[in-house]
C-alpha positions as CSV (number, residue, x, y, z in Angstrom):
1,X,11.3,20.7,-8.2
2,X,8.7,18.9,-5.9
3,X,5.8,19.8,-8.6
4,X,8.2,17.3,-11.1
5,X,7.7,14.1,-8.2
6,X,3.6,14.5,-8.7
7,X,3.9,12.1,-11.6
8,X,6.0,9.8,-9.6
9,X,4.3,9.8,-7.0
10,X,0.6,8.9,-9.1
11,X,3.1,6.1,-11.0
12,X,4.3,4.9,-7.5
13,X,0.4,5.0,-6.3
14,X,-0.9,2.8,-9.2
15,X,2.1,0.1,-8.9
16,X,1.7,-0.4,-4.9
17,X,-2.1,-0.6,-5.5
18,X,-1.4,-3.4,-8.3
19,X,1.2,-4.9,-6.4
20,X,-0.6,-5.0,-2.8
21,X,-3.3,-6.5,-4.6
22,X,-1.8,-9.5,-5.6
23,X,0.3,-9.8,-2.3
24,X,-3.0,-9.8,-0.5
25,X,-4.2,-12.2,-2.6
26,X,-1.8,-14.7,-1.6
27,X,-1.7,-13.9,2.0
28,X,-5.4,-15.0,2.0
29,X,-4.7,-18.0,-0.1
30,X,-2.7,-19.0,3.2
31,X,-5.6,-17.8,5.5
32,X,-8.6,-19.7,3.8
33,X,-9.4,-21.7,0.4
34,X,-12.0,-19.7,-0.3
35,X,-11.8,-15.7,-1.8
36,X,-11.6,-13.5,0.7
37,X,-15.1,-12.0,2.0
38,X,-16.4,-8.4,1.8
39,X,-19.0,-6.5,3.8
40,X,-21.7,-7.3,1.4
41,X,-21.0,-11.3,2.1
42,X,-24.1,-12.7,3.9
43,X,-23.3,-15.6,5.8
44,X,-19.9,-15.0,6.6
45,X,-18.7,-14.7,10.5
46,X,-18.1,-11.0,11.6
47,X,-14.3,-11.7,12.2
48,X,-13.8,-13.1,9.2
49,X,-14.6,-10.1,6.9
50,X,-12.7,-8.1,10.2
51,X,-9.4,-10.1,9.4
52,X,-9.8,-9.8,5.5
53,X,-10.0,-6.7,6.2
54,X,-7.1,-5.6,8.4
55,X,-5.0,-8.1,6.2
56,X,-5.9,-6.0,3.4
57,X,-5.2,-2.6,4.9
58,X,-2.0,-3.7,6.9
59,X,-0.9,-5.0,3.1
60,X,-1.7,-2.1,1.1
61,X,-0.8,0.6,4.0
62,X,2.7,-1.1,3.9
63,X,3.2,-1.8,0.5
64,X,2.4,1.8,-0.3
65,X,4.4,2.9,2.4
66,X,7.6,1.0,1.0
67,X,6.9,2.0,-3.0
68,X,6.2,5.8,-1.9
69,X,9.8,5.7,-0.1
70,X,11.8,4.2,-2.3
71,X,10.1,6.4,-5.5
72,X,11.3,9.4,-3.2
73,X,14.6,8.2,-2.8
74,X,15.1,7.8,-6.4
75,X,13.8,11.0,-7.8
76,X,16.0,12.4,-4.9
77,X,19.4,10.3,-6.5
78,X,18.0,11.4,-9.7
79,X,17.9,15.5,-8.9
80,X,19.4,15.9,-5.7
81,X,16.1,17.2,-4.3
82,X,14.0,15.1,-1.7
83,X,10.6,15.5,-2.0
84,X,9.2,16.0,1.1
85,X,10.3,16.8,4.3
86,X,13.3,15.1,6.4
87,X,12.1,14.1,9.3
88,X,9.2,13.9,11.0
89,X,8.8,16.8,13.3
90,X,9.1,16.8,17.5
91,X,6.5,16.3,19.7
């Protein structure tokens, strides 16, 4: 049954990607006027491509995070299977 979420899951993958993307994009139009800057970006201060960067991550690590749970959650209403395991095991 957990081979049948693979699709799902590559489904959920491409939405979060699509959508984190344009959530980022206007989280940094708050930030700054200008696009947000990449590595490859000259003259641009060192912390400003750092908090681009974490912005970016913290956005697309969450919104992944929140699209991958709630896909699970419905494939699991939909077959009465979870995919995956549940909870995270003790220290």
């Amino acid at each position: 049954m957990k081979l049948l979420f693979i699709p799902v899951s590559v489904v959920g993958g491409l939405v979060s990607g699509f959508l984190a993307k344009k959530l980022f994009e206007q989280a940094w139009g708050v930030v700054d006027d200008e696009e947000p800057p990449k590595p490859e970006h000259r003259q641009v201060p060192f912390a400003k491509i750092a908090a681009a960067a974490a912005l970016e991550g913290a956005i697309f690590k969450g919104t992944r995070a929140v699209i991958d749970h709630k896909s699970r959650q419905a494939f699991a209403n939909a077959t009465g299977t979870w995919p995956g395991e549940e909870r995270p095991d003790e220290e």
